[in-house]
BALOBA-1460 file (C-alpha; in Angstrom, 3 decimals):
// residues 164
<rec num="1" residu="x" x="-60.468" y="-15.928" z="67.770"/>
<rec num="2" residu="x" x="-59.978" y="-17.805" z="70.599"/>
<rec num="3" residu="x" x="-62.409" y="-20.476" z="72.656"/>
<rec num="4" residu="x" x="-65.001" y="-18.659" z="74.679"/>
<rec num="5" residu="x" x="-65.294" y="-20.687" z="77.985"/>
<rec num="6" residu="x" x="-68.620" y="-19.733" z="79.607"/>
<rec num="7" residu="x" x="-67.914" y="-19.020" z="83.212"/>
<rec num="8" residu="x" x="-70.584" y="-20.802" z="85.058"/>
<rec num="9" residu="x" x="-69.524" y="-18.919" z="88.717"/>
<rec num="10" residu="x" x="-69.614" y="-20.583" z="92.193"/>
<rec num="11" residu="x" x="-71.646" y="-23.751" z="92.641"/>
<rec num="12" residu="x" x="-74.623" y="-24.578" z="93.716"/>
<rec num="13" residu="x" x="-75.879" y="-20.657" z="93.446"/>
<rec num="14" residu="x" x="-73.178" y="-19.661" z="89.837"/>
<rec num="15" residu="x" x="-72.655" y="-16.613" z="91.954"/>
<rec num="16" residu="x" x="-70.007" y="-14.822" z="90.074"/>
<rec num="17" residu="x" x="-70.682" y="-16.571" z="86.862"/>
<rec num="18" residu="x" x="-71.880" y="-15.193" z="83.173"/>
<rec num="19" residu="x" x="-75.692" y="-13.793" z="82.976"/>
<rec num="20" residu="x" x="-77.558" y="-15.868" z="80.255"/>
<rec num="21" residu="x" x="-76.734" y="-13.103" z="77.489"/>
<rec num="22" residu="x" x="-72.860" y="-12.809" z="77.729"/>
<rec num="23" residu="x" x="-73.151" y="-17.350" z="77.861"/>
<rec num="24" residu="x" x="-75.418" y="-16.976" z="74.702"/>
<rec num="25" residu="x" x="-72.729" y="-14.605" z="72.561"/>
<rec num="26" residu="x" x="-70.056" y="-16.894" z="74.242"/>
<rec num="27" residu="x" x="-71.230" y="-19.933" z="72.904"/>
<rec num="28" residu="x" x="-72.714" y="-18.536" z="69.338"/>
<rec num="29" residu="x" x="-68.745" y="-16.847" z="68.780"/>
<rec num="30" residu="x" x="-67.494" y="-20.619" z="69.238"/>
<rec num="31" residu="x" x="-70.247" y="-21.896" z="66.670"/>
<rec num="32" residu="x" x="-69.351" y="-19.216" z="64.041"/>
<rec num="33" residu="x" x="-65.521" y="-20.168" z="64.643"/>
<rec num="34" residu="x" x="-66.454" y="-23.781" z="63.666"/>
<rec num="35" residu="x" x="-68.673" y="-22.558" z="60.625"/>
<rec num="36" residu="x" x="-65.622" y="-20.708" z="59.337"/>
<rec num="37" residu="x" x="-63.205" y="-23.759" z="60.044"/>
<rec num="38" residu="x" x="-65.400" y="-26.468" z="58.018"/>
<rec num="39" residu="x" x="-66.079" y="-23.482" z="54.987"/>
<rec num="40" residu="x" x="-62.298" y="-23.141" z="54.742"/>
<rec num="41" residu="x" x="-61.468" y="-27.467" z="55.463"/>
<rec num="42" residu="x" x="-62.449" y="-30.151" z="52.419"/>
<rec num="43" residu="x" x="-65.419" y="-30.938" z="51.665"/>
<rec num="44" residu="x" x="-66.695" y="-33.212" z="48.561"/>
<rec num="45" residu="x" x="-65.856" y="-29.717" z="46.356"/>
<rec num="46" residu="x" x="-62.175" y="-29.758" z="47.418"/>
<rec num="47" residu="x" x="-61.107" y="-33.191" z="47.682"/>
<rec num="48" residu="x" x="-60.293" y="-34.049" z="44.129"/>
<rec num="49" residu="x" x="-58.203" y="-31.402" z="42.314"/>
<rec num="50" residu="x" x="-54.287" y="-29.960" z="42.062"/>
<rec num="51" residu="x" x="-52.601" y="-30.537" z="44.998"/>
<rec num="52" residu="x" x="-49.572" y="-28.547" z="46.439"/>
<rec num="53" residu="x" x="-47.479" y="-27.935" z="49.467"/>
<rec num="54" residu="x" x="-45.826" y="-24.862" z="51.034"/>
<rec num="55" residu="x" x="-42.910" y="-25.609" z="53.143"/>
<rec num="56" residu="x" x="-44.071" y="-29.342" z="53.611"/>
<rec num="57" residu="x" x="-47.705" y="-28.475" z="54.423"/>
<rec num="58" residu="x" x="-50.170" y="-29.441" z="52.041"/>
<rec num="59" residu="x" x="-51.921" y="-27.533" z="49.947"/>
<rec num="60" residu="x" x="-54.831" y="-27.569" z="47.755"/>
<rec num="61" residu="x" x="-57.129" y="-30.741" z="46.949"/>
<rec num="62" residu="x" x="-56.096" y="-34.259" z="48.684"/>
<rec num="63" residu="x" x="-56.092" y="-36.386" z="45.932"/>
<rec num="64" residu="x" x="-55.164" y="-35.622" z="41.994"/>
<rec num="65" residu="x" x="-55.329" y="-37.975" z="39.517"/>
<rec num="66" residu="x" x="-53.981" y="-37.426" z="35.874"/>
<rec num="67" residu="x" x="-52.688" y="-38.957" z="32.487"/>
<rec num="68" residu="x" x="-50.976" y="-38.383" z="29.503"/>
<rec num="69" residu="x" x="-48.886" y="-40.233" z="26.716"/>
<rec num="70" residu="x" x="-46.761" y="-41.999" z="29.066"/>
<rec num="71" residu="x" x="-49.404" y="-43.112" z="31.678"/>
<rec num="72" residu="x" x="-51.601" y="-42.183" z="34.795"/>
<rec num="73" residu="x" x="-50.493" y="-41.174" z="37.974"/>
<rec num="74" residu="x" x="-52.415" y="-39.905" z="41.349"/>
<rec num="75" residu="x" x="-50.401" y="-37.623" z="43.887"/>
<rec num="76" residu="x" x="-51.653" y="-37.993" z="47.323"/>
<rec num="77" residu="x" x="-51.382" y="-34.388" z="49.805"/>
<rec num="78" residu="x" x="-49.057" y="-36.476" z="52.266"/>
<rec num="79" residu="x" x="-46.741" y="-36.010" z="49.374"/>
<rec num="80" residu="x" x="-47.321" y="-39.994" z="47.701"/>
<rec num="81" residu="x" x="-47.219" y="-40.342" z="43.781"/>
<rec num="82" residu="x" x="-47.974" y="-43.231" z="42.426"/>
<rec num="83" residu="x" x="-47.255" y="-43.927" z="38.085"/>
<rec num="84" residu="x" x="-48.494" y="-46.732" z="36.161"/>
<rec num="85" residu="x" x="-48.850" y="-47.329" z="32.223"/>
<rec num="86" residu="x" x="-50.717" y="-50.433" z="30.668"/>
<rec num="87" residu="x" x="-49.290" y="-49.692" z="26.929"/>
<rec num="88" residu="x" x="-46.299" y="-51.597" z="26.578"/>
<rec num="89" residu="x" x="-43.540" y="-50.400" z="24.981"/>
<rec num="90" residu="x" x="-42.183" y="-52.447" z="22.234"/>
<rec num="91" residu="x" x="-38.919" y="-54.580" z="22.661"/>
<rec num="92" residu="x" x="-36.894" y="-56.166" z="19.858"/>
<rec num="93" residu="x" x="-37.713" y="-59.578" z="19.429"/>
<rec num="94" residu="x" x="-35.418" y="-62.195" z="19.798"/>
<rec num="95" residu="x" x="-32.265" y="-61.507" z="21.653"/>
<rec num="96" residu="x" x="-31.841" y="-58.786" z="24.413"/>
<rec num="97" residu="x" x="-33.602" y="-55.649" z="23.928"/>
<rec num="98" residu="x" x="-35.224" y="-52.601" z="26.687"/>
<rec num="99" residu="x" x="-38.135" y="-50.802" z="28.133"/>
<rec num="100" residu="x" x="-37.994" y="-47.412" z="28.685"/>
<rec num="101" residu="x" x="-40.649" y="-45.648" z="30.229"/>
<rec num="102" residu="x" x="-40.966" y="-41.925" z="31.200"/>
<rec num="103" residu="x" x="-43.121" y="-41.378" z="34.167"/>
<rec num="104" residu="x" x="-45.936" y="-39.567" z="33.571"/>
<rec num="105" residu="x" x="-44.802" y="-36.980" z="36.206"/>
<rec num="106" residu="x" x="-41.743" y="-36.624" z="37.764"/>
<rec num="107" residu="x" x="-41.040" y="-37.762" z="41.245"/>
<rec num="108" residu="x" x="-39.258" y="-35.521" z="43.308"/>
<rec num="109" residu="x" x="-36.004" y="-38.149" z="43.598"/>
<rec num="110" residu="x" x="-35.807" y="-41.948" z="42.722"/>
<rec num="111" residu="x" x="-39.186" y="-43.374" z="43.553"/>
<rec num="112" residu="x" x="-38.786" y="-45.964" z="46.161"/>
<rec num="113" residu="x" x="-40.512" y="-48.759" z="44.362"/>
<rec num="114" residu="x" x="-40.579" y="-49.086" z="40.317"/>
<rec num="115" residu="x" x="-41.068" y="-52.684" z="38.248"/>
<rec num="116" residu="x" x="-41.414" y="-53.133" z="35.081"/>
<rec num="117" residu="x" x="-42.506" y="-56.331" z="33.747"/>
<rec num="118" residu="x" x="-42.756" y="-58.173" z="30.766"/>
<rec num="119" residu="x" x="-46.179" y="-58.377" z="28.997"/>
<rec num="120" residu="x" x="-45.215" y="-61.152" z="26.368"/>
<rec num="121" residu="x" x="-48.790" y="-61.282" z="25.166"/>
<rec num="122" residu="x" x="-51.063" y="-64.425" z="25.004"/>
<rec num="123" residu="x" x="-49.913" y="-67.702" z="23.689"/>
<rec num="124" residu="x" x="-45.935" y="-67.171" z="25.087"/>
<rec num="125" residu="x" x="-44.454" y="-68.965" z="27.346"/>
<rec num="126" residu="x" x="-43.367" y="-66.236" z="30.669"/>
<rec num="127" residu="x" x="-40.170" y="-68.608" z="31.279"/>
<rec num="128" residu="x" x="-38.842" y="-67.934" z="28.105"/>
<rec num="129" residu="x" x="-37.922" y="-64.471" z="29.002"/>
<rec num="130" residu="x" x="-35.659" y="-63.393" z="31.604"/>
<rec num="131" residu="x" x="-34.979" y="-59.685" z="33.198"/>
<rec num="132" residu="x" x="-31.682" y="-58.802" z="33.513"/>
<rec num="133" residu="x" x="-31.404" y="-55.485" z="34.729"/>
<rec num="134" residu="x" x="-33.242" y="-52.630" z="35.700"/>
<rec num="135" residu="x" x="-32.887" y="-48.481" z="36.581"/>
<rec num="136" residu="x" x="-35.337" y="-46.209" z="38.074"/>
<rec num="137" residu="x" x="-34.865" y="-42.077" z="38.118"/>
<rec num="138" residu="x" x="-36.998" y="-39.174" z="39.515"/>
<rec num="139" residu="x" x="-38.325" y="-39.473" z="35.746"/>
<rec num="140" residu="x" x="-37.732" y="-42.209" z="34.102"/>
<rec num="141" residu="x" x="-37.203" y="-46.192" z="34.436"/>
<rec num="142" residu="x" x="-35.844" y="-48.939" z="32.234"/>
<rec num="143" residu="x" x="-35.603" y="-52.598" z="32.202"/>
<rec num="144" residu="x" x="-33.476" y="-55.170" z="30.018"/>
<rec num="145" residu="x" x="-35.381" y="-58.241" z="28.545"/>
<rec num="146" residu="x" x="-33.550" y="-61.337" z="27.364"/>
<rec num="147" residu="x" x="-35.604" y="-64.020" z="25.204"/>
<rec num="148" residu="x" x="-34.827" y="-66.384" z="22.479"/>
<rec num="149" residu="x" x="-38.274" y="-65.817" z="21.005"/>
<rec num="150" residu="x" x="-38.817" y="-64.140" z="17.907"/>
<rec num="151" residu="x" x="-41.724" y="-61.870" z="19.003"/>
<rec num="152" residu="x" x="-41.754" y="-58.080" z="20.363"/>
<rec num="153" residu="x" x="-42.293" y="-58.349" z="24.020"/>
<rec num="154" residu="x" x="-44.053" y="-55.495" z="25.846"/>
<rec num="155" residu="x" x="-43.529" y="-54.207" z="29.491"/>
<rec num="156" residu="x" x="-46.397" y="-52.699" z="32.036"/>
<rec num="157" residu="x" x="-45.206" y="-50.710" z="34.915"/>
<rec num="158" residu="x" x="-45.300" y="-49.420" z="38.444"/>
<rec num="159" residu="x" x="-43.496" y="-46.851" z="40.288"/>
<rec num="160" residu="x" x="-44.434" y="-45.847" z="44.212"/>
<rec num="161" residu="x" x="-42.610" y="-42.644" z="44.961"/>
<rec num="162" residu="x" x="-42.832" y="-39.132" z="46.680"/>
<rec num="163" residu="x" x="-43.743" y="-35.841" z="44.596"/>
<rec num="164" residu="x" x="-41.993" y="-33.824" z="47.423"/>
């Protein structure tokens, strides 16, 4: 329904104008308008959950925030994903071994931003390892470790992309 506009009439007198009642059902059609606007918007019920889009348009909750095997994730309704995992994946120690890590959810193309770095535990020494090269996907990223060390190293990692 449209916005009821109250016609007040000619001034000073509001000859011509609405008589109390029709102003009073004017203004009480805007307020139930509003009422069904803010029981249909987000509220604290609505703003965690799945969310979705239609055609570019969000959808559903505003934030969702989830986790499995391969790590946590939250996907914002402006269409931002963000992927992280603190378990390290084993590397071969000594010589030149990788990380691979599958995001916990795919990105909808190659996420703009992905690092993975080495976690080479307490006691080593960070210069002793070098990265030499690294990939990202909509699903997946990898990074090559060098190091003369003979310990595993592990990797943490990070990956700022869009969902769609």
């Amino acid at each position: 329904m449209a916005k009821q506009t109250i016609n007040l009439g000619t001034a000073p007198s509001g000859a011509g104008g609405d008589d109390r009642r029709s102003a009073w059902l004017k203004a009480i059609a805007n307020f139930d308008e509003l009422y069904s606007f803010i029981a249909t918007g987000f509220n604290r019920a609505n703003i965690l959950g799945a969310v979705g889009q239609a055609s570019g348009v969000p959808t559903g909750a505003i934030i969702q925030r989830g986790s499995n095997a391969n790590g946590e994730y939250v996907r914002y309704a402006d269409g931002t994903q963000i992927c992280w995992t603190t378990t390290p994946s084993l590397v071969p120690p000594a010589g030149l071994g990788s990380c691979l890590w599958t995001f916990p959810i795919a990105f909808s193309a190659r996420p703009g931003f992905a690092a993975l770095t080495p976690d080479i535990g307490s006691g080593s020494d960070p210069r002793q390892y070098a990265a030499v090269t690294q990939y990202a996907a909509a699903t997946s990223a990898s990074v090559r470790f060098q190091t003369y060390m003979a310990s595993a190293v592990g990797c943490g990692a990070f990956a700022i992309g869009r969902w769609f």
